[in-house]
Residue, then its C-alpha position, 0 to 999 in steps of 0.5 A: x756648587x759655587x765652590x766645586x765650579x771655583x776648583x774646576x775654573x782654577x784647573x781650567x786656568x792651569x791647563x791653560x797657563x801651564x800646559x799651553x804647549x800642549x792647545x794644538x793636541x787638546x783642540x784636535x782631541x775634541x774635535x775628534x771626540x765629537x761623535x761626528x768622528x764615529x759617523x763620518x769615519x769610524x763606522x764606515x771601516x768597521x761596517x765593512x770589517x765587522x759588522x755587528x762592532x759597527x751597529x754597536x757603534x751607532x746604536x752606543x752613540x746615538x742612544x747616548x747623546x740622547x741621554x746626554x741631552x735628556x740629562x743636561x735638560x734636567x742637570x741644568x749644569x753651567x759652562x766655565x767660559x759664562x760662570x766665571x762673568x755671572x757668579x757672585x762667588x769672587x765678590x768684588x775680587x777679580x775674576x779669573x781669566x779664562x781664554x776661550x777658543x773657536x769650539x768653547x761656546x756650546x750653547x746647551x747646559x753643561x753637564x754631562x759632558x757629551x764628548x766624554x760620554x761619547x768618547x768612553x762609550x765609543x772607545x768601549x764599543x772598539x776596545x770589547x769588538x777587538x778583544x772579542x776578535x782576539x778571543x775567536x782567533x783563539x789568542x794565546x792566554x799571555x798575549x790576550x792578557x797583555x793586550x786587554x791591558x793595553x787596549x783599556x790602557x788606551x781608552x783610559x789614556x784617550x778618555x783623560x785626554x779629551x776630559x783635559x781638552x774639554x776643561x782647557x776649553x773651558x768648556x766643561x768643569x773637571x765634575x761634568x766630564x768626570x760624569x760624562x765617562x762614567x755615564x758613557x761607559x754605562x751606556x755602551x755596556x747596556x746597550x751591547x747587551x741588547x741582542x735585537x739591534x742586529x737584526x731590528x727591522x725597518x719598523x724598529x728603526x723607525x718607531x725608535x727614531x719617533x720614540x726618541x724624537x717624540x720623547x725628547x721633544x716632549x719632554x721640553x714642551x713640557x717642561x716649558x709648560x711649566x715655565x722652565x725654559x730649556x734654551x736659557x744657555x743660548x743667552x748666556x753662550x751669545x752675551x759670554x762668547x768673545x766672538x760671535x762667530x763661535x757661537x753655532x746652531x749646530x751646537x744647540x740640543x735640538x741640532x744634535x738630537x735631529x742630526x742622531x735621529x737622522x743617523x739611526x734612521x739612515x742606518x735602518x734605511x741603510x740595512x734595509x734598502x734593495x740595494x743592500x740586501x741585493x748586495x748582502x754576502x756577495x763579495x765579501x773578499x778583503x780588496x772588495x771591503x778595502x775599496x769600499x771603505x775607501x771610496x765610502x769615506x772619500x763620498x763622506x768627506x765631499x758631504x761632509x762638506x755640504x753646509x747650510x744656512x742657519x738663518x732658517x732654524x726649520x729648514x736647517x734642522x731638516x738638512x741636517x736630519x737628511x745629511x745625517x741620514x745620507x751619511x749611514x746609506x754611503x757606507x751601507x748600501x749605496x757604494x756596496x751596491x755600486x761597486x759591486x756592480x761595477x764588477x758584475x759588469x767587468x766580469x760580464x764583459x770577459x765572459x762575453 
């Protein structure tokens, strides 16, 4: 493994010497490869284009990032930006000289890594909705060949990009995000053959949330029981970090485990709220769904914006659970809901 990370730390400090022009365009892919993207921004617009797309979306990432972290507790895998300080493999030589950056010191293991394997299983989810949009309006053979080609050309194309970003950030090592999209592309076609998780009901929702959760959290409790201890990469990322600003809470397993949970729970309250059901089939005309995404994401970003303390680890876990949650009601049921009341009372008021 030594050697395989010593190739990774060498491509690593390419990427960063010889394609240093290109730091804006790898930052900005992985900050829009965090699944964040897809919950704050891409899921509003295809609930509101295409349902059954959207619901994939979120079921994909939230499964995903489960396993994510499942695998990184077991894979046990080491991050460039420490390895390179800890490891025996260079002797007495000199270490090589990795930059680090504001979103290279993730606190949890290693591999897989989790912004490829959320990346390639979102961009199938979209890539299949949109060819499955193409073979209803009965695209002719030609045009359909062309733009399947095109469309996995794209995700392929996006996919290196964001695992060249990640090893330039010298977050990941080439192996790790490698792993990440063959595993999230597993993902994503495992879970868009489950037919139920378009119809699951409030109870599924919530037994699944509890599943994962409980699972999860078992699992470390019993792997600590055995005296393995699951945050050993916090140390390493506060000793190995240039700057200890760089190092969040957000970024530990159990940040990103509660911050999913609360997404799958708030998309089951979402689709099974009054509100929403209320509303359900009433206006489904294309202005009414343009300014439902537009005001969903407008909501989205103002709550985006709502930041807690991290000096109590309890009580952040707990917004960020709830802030999640909040998140999937805008879209689903709250701005529907208001909307369409707003037009109900325009219309009454011209009948009157």
């Amino acid at each position: 493994m030594d050697l395989l990370h010593s190739w990774g730390v060498e491509l690593a400090v390419h990427l960063q010497t010889g394609y240093s022009r290109y730091g804006g365009l790898f930052s900005v892919a992985s900050t829009v490869a965090d699944l964040h993207t897809t919950f704050f921004w891409l899921f509003p617009v295809w609930f509101h284009l295409r349902r059954h797309a959207a619901l994939r979306l979120v079921w994909v990432a939230v499964v995903g990032d489960w396993l994510n972290l499942v695998l990184k507790w077991i894979l046990f895998g080491e991050r460039p930006y420490w390895w390179v300080h800890e490891t025996r493999f260079y002797g007495a030589g000199p270490v090589p000289s990795l930059q680090q950056f504001p979103i290279t010191c993730e606190t949890g293991p290693g591999s897989p890594s989790g912004h490829a394997m959320g990346a390639a299983g979102v961009w199938y989810v979209m890539v299949t909705a949109l060819l499955s949009v193409a073979t209803e309006k009965r695209c002719p053979p030609l045009l359909y060949k062309f733009l399947q080609i095109g469309l996995w050309m794209v995700m392929g194309l996006v996919a290196l990009v964001v695992c060249m970003s990640r090893v330039y950030m010298a977050a990941h090592f080439p192996h790790q995000v490698i792993a990440g999209v063959i595993t999230g592309v597993l993902v994503a076609e495992v879970v868009s053959k489950e037919i139920w998780i378009y119809s699951a009901s409030m109870k599924r929702y919530l037994f699944t949330t509890l599943f994962l959760t409980s699972f999860a959290a078992g699992f470390y409790l019993l792997l600590k029981a055995a005296g393995v201890d699951l945050l050993w990469t916090l140390d390493k990322a506060q000793r190995w970090c240039v700057r200890p600003e760089w190092v969040h809470l957000d970024s530990t397993p159990f940040a990103s485990l509660l911050r999913n949970m609360g997404t799958l729970f708030g998309l089951g309250l979402g689709l099974h709220s009054p509100l929403h059901t209320g509303t359900e089939g009433k206006d489904t005309s294309g202005a009414f769904k343009t300014v439902c995404i537009i005001v969903s994401l407008f909501l989205l970003q103002l709550l985006d914006g709502w930041t807690f303390s991290t000096e109590n680890h309890t009580t952040f876990y707990f917004l960020s659970f709830g802030k999640s949650a909040v998140a999937l009601l805008i879209p689903t049921s709250l701005v529907p809901w208001a909307l369409s009341g707003i037009c109900r009372a325009k219309k009454d008021a011209k009948n009157l």
